[in-house]
C-alpha positions in Angstrom: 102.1 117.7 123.7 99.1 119.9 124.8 97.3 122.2 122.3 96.1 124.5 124.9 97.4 126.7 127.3 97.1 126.2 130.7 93.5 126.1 131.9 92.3 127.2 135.8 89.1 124.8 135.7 86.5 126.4 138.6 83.6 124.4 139.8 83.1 122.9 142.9 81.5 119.7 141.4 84.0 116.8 141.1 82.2 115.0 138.7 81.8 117.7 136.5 85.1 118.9 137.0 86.8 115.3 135.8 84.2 115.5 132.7 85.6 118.1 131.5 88.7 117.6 131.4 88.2 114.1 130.1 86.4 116.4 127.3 89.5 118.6 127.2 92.2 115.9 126.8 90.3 114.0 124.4 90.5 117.2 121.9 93.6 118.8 123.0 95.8 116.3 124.3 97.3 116.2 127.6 95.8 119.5 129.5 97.6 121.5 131.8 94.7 121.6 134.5 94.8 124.2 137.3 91.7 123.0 138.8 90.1 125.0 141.7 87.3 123.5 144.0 87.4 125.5 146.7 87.9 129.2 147.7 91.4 128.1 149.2 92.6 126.9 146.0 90.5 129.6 143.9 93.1 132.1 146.0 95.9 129.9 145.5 96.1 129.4 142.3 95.4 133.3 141.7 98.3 134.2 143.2 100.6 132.3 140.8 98.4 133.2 138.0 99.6 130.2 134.9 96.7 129.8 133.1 96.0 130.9 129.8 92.2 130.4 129.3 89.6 130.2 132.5 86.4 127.5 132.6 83.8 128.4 135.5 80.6 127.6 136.3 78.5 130.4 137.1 76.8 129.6 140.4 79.7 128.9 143.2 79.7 128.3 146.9 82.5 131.5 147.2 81.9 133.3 144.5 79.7 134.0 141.3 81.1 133.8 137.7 80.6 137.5 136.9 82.4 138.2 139.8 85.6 136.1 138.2 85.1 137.9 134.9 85.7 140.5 136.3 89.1 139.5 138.5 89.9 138.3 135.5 89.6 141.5 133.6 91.7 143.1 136.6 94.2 140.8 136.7 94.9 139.3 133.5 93.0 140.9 131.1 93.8 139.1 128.0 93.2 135.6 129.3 89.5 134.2 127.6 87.1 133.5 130.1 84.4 130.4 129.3 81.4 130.1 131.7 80.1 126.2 131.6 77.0 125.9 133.5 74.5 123.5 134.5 72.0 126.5 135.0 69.5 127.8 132.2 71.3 129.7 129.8 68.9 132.5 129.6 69.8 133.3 133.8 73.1 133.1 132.7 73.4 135.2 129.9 71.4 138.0 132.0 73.6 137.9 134.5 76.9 138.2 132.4 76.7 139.0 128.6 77.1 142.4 129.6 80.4 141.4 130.9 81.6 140.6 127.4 82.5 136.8 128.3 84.1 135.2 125.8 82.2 132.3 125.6 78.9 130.1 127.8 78.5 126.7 127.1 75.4 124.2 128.9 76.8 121.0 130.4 74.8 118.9 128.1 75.7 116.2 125.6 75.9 118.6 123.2 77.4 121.5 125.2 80.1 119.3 125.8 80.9 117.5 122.1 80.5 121.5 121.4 83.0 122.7 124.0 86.3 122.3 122.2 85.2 124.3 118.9 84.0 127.1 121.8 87.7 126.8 123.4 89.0 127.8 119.6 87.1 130.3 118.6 87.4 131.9 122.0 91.4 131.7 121.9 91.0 132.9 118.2 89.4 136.3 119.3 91.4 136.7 122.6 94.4 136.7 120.1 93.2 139.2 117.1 92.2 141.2 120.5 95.4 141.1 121.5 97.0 141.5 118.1 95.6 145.3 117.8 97.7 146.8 119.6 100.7 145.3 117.6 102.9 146.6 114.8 101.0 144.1 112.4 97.6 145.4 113.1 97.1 147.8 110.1 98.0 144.5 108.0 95.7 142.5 109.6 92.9 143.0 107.0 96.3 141.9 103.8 96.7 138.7 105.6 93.1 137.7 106.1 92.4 138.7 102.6 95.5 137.0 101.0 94.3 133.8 98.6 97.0 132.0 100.0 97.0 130.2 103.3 99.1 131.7 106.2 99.8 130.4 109.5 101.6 131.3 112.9 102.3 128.2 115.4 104.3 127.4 118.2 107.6 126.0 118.0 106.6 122.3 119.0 103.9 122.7 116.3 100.3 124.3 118.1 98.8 126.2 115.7 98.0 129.9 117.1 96.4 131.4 114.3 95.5 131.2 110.4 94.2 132.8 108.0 90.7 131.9 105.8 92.4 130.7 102.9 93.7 128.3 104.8 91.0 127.3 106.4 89.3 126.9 103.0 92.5 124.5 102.1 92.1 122.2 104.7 88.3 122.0 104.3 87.4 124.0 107.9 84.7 126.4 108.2 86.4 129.4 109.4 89.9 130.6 110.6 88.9 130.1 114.2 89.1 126.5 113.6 92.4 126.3 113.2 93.3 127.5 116.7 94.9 125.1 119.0 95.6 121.9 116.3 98.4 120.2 115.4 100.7 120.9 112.7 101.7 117.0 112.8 98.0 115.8 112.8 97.8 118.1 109.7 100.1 115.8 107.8 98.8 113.1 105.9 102.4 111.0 106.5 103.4 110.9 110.6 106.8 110.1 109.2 106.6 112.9 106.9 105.5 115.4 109.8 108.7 114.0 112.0 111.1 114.8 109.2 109.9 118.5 108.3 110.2 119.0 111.9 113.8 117.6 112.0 114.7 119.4 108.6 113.1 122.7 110.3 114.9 122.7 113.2 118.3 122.5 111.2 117.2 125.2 108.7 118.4 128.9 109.0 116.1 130.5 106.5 112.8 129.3 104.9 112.1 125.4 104.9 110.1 124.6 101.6 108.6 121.0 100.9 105.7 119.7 99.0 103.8 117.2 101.4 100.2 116.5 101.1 98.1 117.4 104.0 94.6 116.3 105.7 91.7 118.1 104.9 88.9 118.3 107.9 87.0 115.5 105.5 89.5 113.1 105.3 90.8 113.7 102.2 94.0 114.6 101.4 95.7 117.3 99.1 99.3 118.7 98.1 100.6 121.9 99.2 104.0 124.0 98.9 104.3 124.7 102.3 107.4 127.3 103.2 108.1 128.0 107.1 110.3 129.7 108.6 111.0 130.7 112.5 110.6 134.7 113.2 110.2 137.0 116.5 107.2 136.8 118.3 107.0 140.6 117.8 102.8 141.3 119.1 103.0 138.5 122.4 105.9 139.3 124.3 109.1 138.0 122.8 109.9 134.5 121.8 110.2 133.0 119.2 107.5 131.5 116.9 106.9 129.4 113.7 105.5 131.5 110.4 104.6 129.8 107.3 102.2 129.7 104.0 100.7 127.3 102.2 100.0 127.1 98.5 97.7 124.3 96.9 99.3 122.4 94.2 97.4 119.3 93.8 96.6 120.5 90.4 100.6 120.2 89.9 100.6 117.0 91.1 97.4 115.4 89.4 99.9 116.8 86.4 103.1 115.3 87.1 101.2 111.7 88.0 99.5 112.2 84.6 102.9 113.0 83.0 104.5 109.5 84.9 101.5 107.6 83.9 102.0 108.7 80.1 105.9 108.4 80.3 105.3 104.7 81.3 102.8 103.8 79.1 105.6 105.0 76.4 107.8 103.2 77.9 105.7 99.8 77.8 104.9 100.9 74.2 108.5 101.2 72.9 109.3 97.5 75.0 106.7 96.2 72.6 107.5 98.1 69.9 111.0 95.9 70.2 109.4 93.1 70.8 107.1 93.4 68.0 110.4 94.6 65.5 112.4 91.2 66.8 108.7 89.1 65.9 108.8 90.8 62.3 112.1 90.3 61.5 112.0 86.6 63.1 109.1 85.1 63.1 107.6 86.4 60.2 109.9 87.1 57.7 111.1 83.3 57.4 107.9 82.1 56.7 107.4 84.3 54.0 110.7 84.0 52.7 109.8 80.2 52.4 106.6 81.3 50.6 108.2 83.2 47.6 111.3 80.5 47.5 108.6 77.4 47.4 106.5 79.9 44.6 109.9 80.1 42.4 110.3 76.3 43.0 107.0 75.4 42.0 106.9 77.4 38.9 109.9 76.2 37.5 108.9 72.9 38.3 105.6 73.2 36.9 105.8 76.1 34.7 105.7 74.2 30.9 102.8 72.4 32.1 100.5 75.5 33.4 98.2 76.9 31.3 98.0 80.9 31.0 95.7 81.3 33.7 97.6 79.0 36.6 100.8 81.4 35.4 98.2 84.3 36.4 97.7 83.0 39.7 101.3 82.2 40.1 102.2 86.0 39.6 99.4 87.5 41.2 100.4 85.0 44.6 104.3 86.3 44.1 103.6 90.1 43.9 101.0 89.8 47.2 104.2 87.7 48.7 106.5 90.4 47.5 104.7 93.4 48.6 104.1 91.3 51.9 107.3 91.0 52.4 108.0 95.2 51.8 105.2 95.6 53.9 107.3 94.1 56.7 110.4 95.3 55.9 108.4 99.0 56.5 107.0 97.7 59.6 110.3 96.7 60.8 111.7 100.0 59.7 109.3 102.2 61.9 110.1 99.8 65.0 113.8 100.4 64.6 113.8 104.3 64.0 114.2 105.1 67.8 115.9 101.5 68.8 118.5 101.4 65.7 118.9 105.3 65.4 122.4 106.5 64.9 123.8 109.3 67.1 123.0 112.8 66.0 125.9 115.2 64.4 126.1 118.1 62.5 124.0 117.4 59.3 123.7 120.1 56.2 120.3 119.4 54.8 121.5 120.7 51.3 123.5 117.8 51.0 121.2 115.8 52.8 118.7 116.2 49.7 121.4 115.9 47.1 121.8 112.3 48.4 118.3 111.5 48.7 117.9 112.7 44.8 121.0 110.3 44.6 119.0 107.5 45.4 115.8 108.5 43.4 117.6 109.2 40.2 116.4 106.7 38.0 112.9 107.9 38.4 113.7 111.6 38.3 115.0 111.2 35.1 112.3 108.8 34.0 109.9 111.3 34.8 111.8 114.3 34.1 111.3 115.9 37.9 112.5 118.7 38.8 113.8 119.8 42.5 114.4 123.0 43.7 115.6 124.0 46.8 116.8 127.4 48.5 119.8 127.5 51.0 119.0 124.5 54.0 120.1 124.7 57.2 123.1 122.5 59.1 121.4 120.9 62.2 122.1 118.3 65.1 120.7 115.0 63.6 120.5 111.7 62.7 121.9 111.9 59.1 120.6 108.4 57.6 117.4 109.5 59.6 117.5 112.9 57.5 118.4 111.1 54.4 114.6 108.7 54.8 113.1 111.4 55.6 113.6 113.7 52.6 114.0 110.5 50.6 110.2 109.6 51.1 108.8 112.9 51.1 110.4 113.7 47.6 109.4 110.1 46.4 105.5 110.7 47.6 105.8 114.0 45.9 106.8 112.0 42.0 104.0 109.3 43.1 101.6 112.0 43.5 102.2 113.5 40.1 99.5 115.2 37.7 100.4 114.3 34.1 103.0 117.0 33.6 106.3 116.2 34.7 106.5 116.8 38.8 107.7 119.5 40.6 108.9 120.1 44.0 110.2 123.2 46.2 111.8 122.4 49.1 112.5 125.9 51.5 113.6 126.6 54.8 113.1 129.7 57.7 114.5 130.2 60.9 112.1 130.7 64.0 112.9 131.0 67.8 113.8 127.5 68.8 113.3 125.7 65.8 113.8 125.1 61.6 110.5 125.0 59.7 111.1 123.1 56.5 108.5 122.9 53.3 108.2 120.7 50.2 105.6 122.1 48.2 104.6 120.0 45.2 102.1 120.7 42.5 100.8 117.6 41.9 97.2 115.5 42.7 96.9 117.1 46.1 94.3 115.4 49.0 91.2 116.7 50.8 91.6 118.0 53.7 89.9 115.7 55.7 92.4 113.4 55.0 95.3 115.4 56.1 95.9 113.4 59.3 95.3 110.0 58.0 98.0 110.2 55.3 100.6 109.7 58.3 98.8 106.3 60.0 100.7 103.0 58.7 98.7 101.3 56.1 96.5 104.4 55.4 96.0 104.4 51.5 93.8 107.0 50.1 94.3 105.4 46.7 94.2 101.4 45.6 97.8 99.4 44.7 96.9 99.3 41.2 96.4 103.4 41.1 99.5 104.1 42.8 101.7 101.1 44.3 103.4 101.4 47.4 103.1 99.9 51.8 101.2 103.0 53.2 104.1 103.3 55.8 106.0 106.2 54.1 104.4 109.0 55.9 104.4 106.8 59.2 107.9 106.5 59.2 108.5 110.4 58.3 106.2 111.0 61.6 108.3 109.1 63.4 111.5 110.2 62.8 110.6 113.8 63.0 109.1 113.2 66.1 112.7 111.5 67.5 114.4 114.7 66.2 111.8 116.8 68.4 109.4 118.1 65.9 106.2 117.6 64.2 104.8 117.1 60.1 101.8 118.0 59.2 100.2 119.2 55.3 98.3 122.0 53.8 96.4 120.9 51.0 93.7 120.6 48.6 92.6 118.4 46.1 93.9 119.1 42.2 96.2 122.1 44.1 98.8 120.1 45.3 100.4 119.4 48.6 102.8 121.3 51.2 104.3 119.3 53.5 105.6 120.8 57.0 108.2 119.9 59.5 110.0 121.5 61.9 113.4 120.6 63.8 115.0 122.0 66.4 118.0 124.8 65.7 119.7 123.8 69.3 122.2 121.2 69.9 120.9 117.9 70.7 121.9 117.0 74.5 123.0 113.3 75.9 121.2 111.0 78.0 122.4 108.7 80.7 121.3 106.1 78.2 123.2 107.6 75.4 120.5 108.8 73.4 120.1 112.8 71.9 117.3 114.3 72.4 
């Protein structure tokens, strides 16, 4: 596939002529050369008149090149004409600049590497010439100032014109740049490029994808690029290729962030199995063995101990025993999302009469007293629920002053979710500490001030984070506490893996 239009190459040199268009093909592709060395094939070739562009050099046995700009002018006056000479420029330019040639270019090293950037600009202008006259041309100025890239190519892909934004997209200096590449090179994937072709010949409407493209440095970035075909409406009929460009690498540097996370969680809740099926295997025997060998041994010793070996013996079984609730809590938090029950409707009034079930013996021992307003029904886990209120209203006894404790528990509606309070008047925390309280095994106070794992608040995290909220407190030392949580007012949907979310 060329890039360019035909080209009517003039010069009667032969090496010069075959340099060039080794020059042209290496940038463009295979050239359609018209090539004329002589004034027989100068006329000949004017007479069919297919070329698109014209490359001359200035001093000719038949004819001089200000005398084809201005045939050219004459006969086809929108096709670009490029003088490349081996003659000083400043002859040249006083010769023809008043012409308005479109472009002069010195067969030198550098004239030629230069040449192919010349070619683009000069078919850039000859188009936005041409483009004045057209029923787009009081736009013109919308399109060039648009922040979003535009294009207009050929349909086997040749890009005619673009606009600066995306230029500045694809890392390229200017608009005129653009001219004459490749929508295919642009792709960073050839496969990719062949299958939005494929899918764009078989779409009616507007094609949109998300492929990454290649920037002028190499690099490579993700657009949402939408194309459609239209009317060629400013050159003559036809049909053409339209499209726009949007960058959305910041999207995808997201969405990779957001897969990276996801799979991290998921190699985190694989351990988190693991780790539950270690706790409840591999460490839960031994210890088991630990306190049954401590029974053992003080029956079987006990008469003979003296007061202080009996000492030991207790201290070693309560560290055993709150071991062994330690891991019990441990394997607790492990299981909330891999042993959770389904979620149905739950009424949270009831839902705290049951956890006040299961703390009666210490209600009544310290004379609590729970109030709560009208709760909520919700989509839950009910024994989930039931833990939940059950060790918020247990930390709220623990945490008592030295009157008898007492707790509020309220409840308001907001747009897509319940926010729940229980507000206790008891010791209250510092501030600082407000996010601690919920790591496991963070105590603020010692076993012998107030017993207990320091995995209460870990597990209440959790399981309000499975039902799609989040707990936090407000608080201040000697004040007391209120404790926050909210859960979501809509029905919980199914996974393929059977979990609600």
């Amino acid at each position: 596939m060329s890039l360019l239009p035909p080209v009517l190459l003039i010069d009667a040199d032969e090496s010069d002529r075959d340099l060039l268009s080794v020059v042209l093909e290496g940038a463009f592709g295979g050239v359609e050369l018209e090539v004329a060395g002589s004034a027989a094939e100068f006329a000949r070739i004017m007479t069919t008149g297919q070329f698109g562009i014209v490359l001359t050099e200035n001093e000719l046995p038949w004819i001089k090149a200000s005398d084809v700009v201005r045939l050219m002018r004459d006969l086809k006056p929108g096709c670009p004409v490029v003088i490349v000479t081996g003659e000083p420029l400043e002859k040249v330019a006083s010769e023809v600049l008043h012409l308005g040639i479109d472009g002069l270019v010195p067969k030198t090293s550098s004239g030629f590497s230069g040449l192919p950037d010349v070619i683009r600009s000069t078919l850039f202008r000859a188009r936005r010439r041409a483009a004045v006259a057209s029923p787009e041309a009081p736009y013109r100025h919308l399109i060039d100032d648009l922040p979003v890239g535009l294009f207009v190519a050929s349909l086997d892909g040749t890009i005619l014109e673009g606009n600066p934004a995306l230029a500045e997209l694809l890392g390229f200096e200017g608009a005129q740049d653009l001219t004459q590449r490749s929508l295919e090179k642009i792709f960073a994937s050839q496969q990719e490029a062949e299958s939005w072709f494929t899918r764009l010949e078989n779409t009616s409407g507007v094609l949109v994808t998300e492929p990454q493209l290649r920037r002028a440095d190499g690099g490579t970035t993700w657009v949402r690029l939408a194309a459609w075909t239209a009317p060629d409406r400013a050159f003559g009929g036809g049909r053409q290729l339209q499209g726009m460009v949007q960058d959305v690498s910041d999207t995808h540097t997201s969405q990779r962030e957001l897969r990276a996370r996801t799979e991290a969680l998921v190699r985190s809740n694989k351990e988190l199995k693991e780790m539950a099926y270690v706790v409840s295997h591999d460490l839960r025997q031994p210890l088991t063995q630990v306190i049954r060998y401590l029974d053992l041994l003080e029956d079987e010793a006990g008469e003979s101990l003296g007061k202080e070996a009996l000492t030991f013996f207790d201290h070693a079984r309560r560290g055993a025993t709150r071991l062994e609730g330690m891991v019990d809590g441990v394997l607790g938090l492990a299981q909330i999302e891999t042993k959770g029950g389904a979620f149905a409707s739950v009424d949270l009034g009831l839902v705290v009469e049951r956890a006040l079930e299961a703390l009666a013996e210490v209600k009544e021992e310290l004379s609590a007293e729970v109030v709560w307003d009208s709760l909520p029904t919700i989509m839950a886990d009910e024994s989930q629920m039931e833990q939940l209120f059950q060790n918020l209203l247990s930390n709220a006894f623990k945490f008592r002053k030295a009157s008898p404790p007492r707790v509020l528990v309220s409840a308001e509606e907001l747009a897509d979710h319940w926010h729940i309070w229980f507000k206790d008047f008891g010791i209250g925390i510092d501030p600082k500490d407000a996010e601690r309280i919920f790591v496991m095994f963070q105590r603020l106070h010692t076993e012998s001030e107030y017993p207990g794992s320091g995995i209460g608040l870990a597990v209440c995290r959790r399981i309000v984070a499975r039902h799609g909220g989040r707990i936090w407190v407000e608080s201040q030392p000697g004040r007391g506490s209120t404790f926050h949580l909210t859960l979501s007012n809509r029905p919980a949907t199914q996974d393929a893996g059977g979990e609600e979310s």
